[in-house]
C-alpha positions in Angstrom: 20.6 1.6 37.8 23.0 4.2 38.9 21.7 3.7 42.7 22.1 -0.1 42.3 25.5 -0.1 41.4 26.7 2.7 44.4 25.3 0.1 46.3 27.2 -2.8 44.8 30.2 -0.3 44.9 29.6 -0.4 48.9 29.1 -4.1 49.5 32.8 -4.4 47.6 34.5 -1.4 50.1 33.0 -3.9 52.6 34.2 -7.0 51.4 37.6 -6.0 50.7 38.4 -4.2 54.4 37.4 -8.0 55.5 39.5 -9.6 53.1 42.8 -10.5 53.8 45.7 -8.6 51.8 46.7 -10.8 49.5 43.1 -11.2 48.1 42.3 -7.4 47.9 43.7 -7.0 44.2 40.7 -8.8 42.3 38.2 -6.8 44.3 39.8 -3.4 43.4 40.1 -4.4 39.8 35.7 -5.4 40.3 35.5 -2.0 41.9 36.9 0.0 39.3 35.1 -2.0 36.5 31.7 -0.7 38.2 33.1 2.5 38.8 33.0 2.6 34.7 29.4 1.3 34.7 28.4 4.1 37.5 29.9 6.5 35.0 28.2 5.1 31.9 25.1 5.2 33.5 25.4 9.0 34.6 25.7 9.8 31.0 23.0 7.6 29.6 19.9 10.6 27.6 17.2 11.5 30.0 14.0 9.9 28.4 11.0 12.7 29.1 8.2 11.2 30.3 5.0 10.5 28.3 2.5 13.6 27.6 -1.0 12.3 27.9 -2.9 15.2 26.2 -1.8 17.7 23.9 -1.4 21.2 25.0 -1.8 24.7 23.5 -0.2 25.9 26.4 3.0 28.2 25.3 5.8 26.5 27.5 9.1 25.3 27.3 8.0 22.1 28.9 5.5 21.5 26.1 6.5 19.6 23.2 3.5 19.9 21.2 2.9 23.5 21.6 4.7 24.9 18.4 2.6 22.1 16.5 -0.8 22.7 18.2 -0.4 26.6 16.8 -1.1 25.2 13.6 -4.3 24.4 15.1 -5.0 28.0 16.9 -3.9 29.4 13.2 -6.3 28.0 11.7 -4.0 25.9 9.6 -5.2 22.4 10.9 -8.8 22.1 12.6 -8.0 19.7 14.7 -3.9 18.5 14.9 -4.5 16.0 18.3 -5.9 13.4 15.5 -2.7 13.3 14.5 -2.0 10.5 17.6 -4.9 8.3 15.8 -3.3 7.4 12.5 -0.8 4.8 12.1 1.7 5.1 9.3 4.1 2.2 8.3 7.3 3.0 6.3 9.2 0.6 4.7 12.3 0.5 3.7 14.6 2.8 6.7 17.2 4.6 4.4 18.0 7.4 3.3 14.5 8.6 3.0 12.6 6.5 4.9 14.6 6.9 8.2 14.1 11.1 8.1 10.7 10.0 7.1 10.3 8.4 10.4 11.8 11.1 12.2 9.8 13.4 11.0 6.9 12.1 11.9 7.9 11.0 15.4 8.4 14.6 16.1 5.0 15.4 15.0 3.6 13.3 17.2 2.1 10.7 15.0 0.0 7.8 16.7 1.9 4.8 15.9 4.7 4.1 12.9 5.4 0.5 11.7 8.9 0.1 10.4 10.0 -2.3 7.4 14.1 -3.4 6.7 16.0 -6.5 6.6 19.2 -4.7 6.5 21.8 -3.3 9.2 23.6 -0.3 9.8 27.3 0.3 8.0 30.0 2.9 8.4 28.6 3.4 4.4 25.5 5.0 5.5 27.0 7.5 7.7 26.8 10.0 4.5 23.3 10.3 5.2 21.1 11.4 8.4 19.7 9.7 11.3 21.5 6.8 12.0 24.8 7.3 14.7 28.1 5.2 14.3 27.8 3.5 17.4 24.6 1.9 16.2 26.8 0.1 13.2 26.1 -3.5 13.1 22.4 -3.1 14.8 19.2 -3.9 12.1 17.9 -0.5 10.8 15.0 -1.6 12.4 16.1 -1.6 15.8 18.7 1.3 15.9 15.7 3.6 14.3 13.1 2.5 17.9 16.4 3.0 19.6 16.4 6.8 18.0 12.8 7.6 17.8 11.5 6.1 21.4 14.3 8.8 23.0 13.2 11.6 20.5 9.1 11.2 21.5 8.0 7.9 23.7 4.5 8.8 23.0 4.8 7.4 19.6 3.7 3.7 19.4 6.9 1.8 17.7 6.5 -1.4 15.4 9.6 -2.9 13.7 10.1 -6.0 11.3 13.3 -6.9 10.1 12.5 -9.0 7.5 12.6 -8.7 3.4 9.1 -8.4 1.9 10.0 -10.2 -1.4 9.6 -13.3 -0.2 7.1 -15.0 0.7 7.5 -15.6 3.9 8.0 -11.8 4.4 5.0 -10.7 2.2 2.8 -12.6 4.1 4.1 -11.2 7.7 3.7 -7.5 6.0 0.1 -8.4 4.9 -0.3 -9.7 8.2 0.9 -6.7 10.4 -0.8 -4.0 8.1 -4.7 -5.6 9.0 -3.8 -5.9 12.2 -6.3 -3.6 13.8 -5.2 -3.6 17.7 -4.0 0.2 17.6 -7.7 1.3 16.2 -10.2 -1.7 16.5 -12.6 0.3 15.0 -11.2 1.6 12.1 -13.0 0.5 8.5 -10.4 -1.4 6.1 -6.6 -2.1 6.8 -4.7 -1.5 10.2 -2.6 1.6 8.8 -3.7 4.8 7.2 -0.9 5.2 5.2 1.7 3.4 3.6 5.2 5.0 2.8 7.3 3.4 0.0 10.9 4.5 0.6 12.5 1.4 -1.0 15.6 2.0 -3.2 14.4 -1.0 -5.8 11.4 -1.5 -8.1 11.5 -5.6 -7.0 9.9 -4.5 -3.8 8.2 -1.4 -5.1 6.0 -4.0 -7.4 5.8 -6.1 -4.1 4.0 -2.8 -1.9 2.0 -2.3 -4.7 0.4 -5.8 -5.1 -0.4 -5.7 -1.3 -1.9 -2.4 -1.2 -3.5 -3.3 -4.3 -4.8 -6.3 -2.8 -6.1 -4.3 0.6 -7.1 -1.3 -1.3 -4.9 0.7 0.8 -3.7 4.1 -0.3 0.0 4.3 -0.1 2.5 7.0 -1.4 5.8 5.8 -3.3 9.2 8.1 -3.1 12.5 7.8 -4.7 15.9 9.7 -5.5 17.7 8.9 -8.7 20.9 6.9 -8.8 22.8 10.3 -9.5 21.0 12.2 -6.2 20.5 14.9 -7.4 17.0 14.1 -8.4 13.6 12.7 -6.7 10.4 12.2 -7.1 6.4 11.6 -4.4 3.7 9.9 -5.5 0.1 9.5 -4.0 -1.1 6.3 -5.4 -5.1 5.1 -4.5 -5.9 1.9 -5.8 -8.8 2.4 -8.7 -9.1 6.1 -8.5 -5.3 6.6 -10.1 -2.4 4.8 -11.2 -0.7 2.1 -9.7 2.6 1.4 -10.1 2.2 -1.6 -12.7 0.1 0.9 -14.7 3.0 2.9 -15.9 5.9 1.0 -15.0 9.2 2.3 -15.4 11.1 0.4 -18.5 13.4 -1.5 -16.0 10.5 -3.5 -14.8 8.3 -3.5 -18.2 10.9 -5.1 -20.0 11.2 -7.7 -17.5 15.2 -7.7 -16.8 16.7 -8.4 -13.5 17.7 -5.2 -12.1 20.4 -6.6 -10.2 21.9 -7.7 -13.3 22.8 -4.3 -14.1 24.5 -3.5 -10.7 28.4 -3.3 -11.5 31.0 -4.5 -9.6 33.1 -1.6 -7.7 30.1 0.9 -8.5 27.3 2.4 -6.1 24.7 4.6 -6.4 26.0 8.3 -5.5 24.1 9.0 -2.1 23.5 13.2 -1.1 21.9 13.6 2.9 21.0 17.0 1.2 18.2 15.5 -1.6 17.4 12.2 0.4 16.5 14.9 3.2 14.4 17.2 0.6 12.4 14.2 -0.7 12.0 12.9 3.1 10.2 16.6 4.0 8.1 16.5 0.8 6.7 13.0 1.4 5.8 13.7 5.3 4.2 17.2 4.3 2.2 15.2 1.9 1.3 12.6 4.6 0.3 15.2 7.2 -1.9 17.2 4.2 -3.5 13.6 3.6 -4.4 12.8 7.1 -5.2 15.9 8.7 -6.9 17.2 6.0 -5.3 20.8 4.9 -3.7 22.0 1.8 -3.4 20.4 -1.7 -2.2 16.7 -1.8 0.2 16.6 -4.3 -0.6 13.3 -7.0 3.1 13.4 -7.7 5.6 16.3 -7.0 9.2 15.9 -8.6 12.7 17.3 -7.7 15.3 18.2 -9.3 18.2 19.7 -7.7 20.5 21.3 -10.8 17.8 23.3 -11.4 15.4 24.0 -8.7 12.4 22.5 -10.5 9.8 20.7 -9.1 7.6 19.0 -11.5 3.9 18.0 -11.0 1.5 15.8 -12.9 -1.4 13.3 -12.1 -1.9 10.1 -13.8 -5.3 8.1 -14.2 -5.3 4.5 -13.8 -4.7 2.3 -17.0 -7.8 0.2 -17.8 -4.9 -2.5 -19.5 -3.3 -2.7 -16.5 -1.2 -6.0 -16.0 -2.2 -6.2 -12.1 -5.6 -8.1 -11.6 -6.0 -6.4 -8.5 -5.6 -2.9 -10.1 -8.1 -3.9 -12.2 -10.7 -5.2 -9.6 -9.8 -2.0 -7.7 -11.0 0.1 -10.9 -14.1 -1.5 -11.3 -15.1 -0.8 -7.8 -14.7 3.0 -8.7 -16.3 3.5 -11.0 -19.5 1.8 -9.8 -19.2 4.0 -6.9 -18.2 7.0 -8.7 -22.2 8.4 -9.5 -23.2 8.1 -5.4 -19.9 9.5 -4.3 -19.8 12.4 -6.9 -23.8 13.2 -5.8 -22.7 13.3 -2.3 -20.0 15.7 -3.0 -22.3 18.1 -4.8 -25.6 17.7 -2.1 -22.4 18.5 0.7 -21.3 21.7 -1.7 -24.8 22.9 -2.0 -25.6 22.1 2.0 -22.5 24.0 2.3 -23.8 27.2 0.6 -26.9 27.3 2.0 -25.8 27.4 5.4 -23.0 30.1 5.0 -24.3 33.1 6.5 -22.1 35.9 5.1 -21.3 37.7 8.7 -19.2 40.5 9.9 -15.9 39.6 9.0 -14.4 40.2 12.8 -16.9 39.9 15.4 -15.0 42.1 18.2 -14.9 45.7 17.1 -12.7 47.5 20.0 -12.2 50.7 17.8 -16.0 50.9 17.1 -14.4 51.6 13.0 -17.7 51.3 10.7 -17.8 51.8 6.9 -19.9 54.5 5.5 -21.1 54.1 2.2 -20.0 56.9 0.0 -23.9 57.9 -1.2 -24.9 58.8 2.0 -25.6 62.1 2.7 -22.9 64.0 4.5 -25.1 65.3 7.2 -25.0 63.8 10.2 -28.6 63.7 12.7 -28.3 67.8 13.1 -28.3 68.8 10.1 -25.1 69.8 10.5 -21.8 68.8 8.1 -20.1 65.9 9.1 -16.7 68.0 9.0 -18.1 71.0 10.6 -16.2 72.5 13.7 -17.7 73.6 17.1 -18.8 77.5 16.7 -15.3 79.6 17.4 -13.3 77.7 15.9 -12.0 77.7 12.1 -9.6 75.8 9.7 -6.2 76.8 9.1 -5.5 75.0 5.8 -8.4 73.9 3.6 -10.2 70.6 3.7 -8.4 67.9 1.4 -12.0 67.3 0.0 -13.0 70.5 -0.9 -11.5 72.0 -4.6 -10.6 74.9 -4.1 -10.3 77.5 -7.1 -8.0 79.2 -8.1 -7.5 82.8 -7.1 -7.7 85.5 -9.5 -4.9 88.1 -8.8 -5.2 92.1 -9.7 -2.4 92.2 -11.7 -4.0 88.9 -13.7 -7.3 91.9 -13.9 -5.1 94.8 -15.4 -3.7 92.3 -17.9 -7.1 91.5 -19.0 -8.5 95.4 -18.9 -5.1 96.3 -21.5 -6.2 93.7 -23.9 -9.7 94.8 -23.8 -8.3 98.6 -25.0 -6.0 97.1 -27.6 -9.1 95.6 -29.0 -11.4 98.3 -29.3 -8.5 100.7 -30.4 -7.6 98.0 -33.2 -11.5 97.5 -33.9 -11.3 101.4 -34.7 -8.3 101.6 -37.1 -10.2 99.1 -38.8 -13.2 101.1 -39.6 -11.4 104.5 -40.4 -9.5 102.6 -42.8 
């Protein structure tokens, strides 16, 4: 770009020594208009180029090698499958636009993004999104953001509203579509993150991942913000989000009935951000398999607490899906709970308990503290070559106590008082 426009920059000097002088103003005012765009273009972010495979090499020109140490730490067994997993996020707020982030940064396969709404001078409280990108769809401004922060992340966006119909069936649509992993069993996507701010579409991801069987983690912060909350949710095997429903949506009122006018929820970058870091550490657990997968982690900022809980599907459940999704565990529940135990079992018979290092530079070796002493000689193991002797005594041997001559003529005057006392006693 910036060598296209020198070069239109130099067709103009040209054209305007040719010109005659009275025509030479509108050419000067083109120059300078593309001496702007030169400018712009000079201070346009350098996009890095595309990393094919990632590296455990320890350079700054590696931007995988601080995450592939989780791998050489024994944290992760294998973080590279990170670029096979597709993730979709919906809703790009608050929460769901760190979410993103996040996960761009780690280097995650391919990330389908959900939002109908645009960016306002409103949500400039909160992080991620830049003033200049007011008036773009959160959709696009957030593939704007995350293709500069890692291109090697695969970038879907929708800007549509999944509670209609028309919507639904486009997010149905896009999460079976299996072009990214062709061979993958069930849905499209691994995961899907819930980071909606109303229970309308909250019901909405439920029914479709209830409908795909597709296991999906919800996340929220309280209209206050100084509270929030994860939640794994895997259709059958535990709740859904119909099973206990919050009293807002049991009781069947119209939550944007109780929106007043003037009033908005209070917004804080500091718990939306907290939540955000929760749910992705729960996503990476999830797919890369390390760590304990929290069921559902809560937070609350006034005082530091961070509640945990799990809760089993409810067999009254008003969702029909639910329902069919419960059925279908528990008829697999006996073949999958004997597989577990022959794999625990296989497991223990083919641990071999080894040394536990298997270099030993030092040559250190444990002696067991019933065997003799002597070494192959016959001599003590502490002995010293012949000429030499030991200064200060061993710290193993006891040593007793001396017995001083003065402690001797003590005892030899209380021997005499004795007998002379023994013999006033048999005069008398």
């Amino acid at each position: 770009m910036e060598v296209e426009l020198k070069g239109v920059l130099s067709d103009l000097e040209a054209l305007r020594r040719s010109a005659p002088a009275d025509q030479s103003d509108p050419i000067d005012k083109l120059q300078l208009r593309i001496q702007h765009l030169t400018n712009l273009a000079k201070s346009e972010p350098i996009r890095r180029s595309k990393v094919k495979n990632m590296s455990v090499e320890v350079v700054d020109s590696n931007p995988y090698s601080r995450l592939m140490a989780l791998q050489r730490m024994g944290i992760v067994e294998n973080y590279e499958r990170i670029r096979e997993f597709s993730v979709a996020i919906v809703g790009i707020g608050g929460v769901g636009s760190v979410a993103a982030e996040m996960l761009t940064r780690c280097g995650i396969g391919r990330l389908l993004l959900y939002d109908y709404d645009t960016v306002e001078l409103a949500n400039m409280n909160r992080l991620f999104f830049r003033p200049e990108q007011v008036g773009m769809t959160k959709t696009d401004a957030a593939v704007q953001t995350l293709q500069d922060i890692n291109p090697d992340v695969v970038l879907e966006s929708y800007t549509l509203n999944i509670t209609t119909v028309q919507g639904f069936e486009t997010f149905m649509s896009s999460l079976t579509n299996k072009s990214f992993s062709p061979n993958k069993e069930g849905s499209g996507v691994d995961l899907v993150l819930s980071c909606v701010d109303n229970y309308e579409a909250r019901m909405v991801v439920n029914q479709a991942c209830n409908e795909l069987n597709q296991t999906w983690m919800e996340s929220g912060v309280s209209e206050d913000a100084v509270s929030g909350h994860i939640q794994l949710l895997i259709p059958g095997e535990t709740a859904c989000f119909a099973c206990a429903p919050p009293l807002v949506v049991a009781s069947g009122v119209d939550e944007r009935t109780l929106k007043r006018e003037g009033v908005c929820a209070a917004s804080l970058p500091t718990t939306m951000g907290v939540v955000a870091g929760l749910l992705v550490q729960n996503t990476l657990k999830f797919l890369l398999k390390f760590g304990y997968v929290s069921p559902y982690l809560g937070y609350n900022s006034l005082k530091d607490f961070f509640p945990t809980m799990e809760m089993k599907p409810n067999p009254q459940c008003s969702n029909s899906a639910c329902l069919e999704r419960q059925k279908e565990y528990m008829l697999a529940k006996p073949a999958r709970d004997a597989a577990a135990r022959a794999k625990k079992e296989a497991e223990a018979l083919a641990t071999v308990q080894g040394p536990l290092h298997d270099d030993n530079e030092w040559n250190i070796s444990v002696v067991d503290d019933n065997e003799t002493e002597n070494d192959a000689d016959g001599q003590s193991a502490g002995a010293l070559p012949e000429g030499l002797v030991r200064e200060l005594p061993s710290a193993d041997e006891y040593q007793k106590p001396t017995v001083s001559e003065e402690t001797n003529d003590k005892l030899d005057d209380l021997e005499e008082l004795r007998r002379q006392l023994e013999a006033l006693n048999a005069d008398s």
